[in-house]
C-alpha positions, -999 to +999 in steps of 0.1 A: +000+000+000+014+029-009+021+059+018+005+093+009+029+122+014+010+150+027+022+187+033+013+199+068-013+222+057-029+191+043-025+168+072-036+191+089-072+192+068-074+156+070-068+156+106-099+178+107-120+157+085-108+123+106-122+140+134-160+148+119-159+109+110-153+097+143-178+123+155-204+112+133-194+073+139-200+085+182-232+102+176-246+079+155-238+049+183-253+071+212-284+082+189-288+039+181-282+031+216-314+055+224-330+039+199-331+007+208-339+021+244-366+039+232-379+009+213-377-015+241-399+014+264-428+014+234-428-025+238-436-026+276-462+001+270-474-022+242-473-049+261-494-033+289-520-019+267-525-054+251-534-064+283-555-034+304-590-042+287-592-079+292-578-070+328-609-047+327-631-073+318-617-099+350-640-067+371-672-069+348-661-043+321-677-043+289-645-036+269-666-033+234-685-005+248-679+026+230-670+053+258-650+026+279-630+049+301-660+073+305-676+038+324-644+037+340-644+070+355-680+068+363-675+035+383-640+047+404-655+080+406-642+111+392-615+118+418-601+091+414-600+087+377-583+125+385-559+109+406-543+081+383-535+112+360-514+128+389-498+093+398-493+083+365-472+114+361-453+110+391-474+139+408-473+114+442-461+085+449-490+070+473-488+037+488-516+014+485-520+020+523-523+060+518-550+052+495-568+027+521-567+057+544-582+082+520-610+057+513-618+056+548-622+090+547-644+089+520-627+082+492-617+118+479-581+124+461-572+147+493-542+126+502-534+132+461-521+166+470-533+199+446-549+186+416-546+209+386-575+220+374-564+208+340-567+176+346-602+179+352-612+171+315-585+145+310-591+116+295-577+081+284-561+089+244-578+063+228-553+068+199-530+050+223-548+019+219-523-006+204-528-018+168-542-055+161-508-059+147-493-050+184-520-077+203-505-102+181-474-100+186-476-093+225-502-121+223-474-145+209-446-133+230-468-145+262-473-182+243-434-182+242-423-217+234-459-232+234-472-212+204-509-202+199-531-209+172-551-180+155-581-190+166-572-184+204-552-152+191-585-143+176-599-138+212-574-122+227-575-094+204-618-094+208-613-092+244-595-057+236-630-049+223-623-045+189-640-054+162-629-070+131-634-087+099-628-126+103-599-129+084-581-099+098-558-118+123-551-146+097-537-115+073-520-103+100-504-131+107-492-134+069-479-098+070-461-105+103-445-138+090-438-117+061-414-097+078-397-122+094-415-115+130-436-148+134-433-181+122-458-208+118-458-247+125-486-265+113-516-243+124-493-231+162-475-196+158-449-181+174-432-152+179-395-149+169-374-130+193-351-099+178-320-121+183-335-148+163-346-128+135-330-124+095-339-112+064-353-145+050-387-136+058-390-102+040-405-097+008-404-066-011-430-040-010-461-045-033-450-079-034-463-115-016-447-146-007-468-178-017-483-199+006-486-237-002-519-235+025-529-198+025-563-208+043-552-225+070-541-191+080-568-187+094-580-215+109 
């Protein structure tokens, strides 16, 4: 290889420029380390909004109605529905026994602290809901090594009360084997962890991989 001969002035540019690369190369490793952080945040929030309404449902809930956390609020009482704002946000760290106390007392958001007035006409974003695509895959990741078959993934995304065409969690399904995130054996799928994944499963966009049984997708 041979040796470049460089005046100073020149080393002196490429010194500059070596140092932008190694800046860039450190900046982009700190901004992919967040990344992956940030990712692995959104996939315990996903993972406990797949799971709040069927919770919900364990007290009675009807999680298809329409205004779900308005019946919430109604049945905790507005106070409280107040409070889990301020908690949520870190307002106050009560203990379950501080919240015994203030029931005894009946039952008002006193031991809370101030509540801002703001908070008065906050409600649950129902844009927050998790996507069907979301249920699924939080619905495999719980079946781990045993697998679930779409039918029984079929009512775990129902007891979210949505509704659905038939077929929408066998697509799903497709799309998410598609891209290399699930796999299937026989009619059992699973979820592929990050570790485990690679490219083999991706298809190009506007594109579709054959199936040799397409409808036992769905089954």
């Amino acid at each position: 290889m041979a040796v470049m001969k460089l005046r100073e002035h020149e080393k002196a540019a490429v010194f500059s420029i070596l140092v932008r690369q190694i800046e860039a190369q450190e900046l982009k490793a700190a901004a992919d380390r967040d990344i992956a952080a940030a990712n692995e945040r959104v996939l315990a929030a996903q993972a406990v909004m797949a799971n709040v309404r069927p919770a919900l449902a364990v007290f009675g809930f009807d999680t298809r109605a329409p205004k779900l956390w308005d019946i919430v609020k109604e049945a905790i009482g507005a106070d409280r529905y107040v409070a889990a704002f301020v908690v949520a946000k870190g307002g106050e760290k009560q203990s379950q026994t501080g919240s015994s106390d203030a029931d005894k007392q009946g039952g008002t958001t006193e031991h809370i602290g101030h509540v801002d007035d703001s908070l008065e006409s906050r409600n649950v974003d129902e844009s927050h809901t998790p996507k069907i695509k979301d249920i699924v895959l939080e619905r495999l990741r719980q079946a781990g090594d045993v697998g679930a078959r779409a039918s029984e993934i079929k009512e775990f995304v129902s007891a979210q009360g949505i509704e659905m065409h038939e077929k929408t969690v066998g697509m799903t399904l497709y799309r998410l084997s598609n891209d290399g995130l699930v796999r299937r054996e026989g009619r059992t799928w699973f979820f592929i962890p990050e570790l485990e994944r690679d490219d083999r499963g991706l298809v190009a966009e506007g594109t579709s991989k054959p199936s040799s049984s397409a409808t036992s997708l769905f089954e």
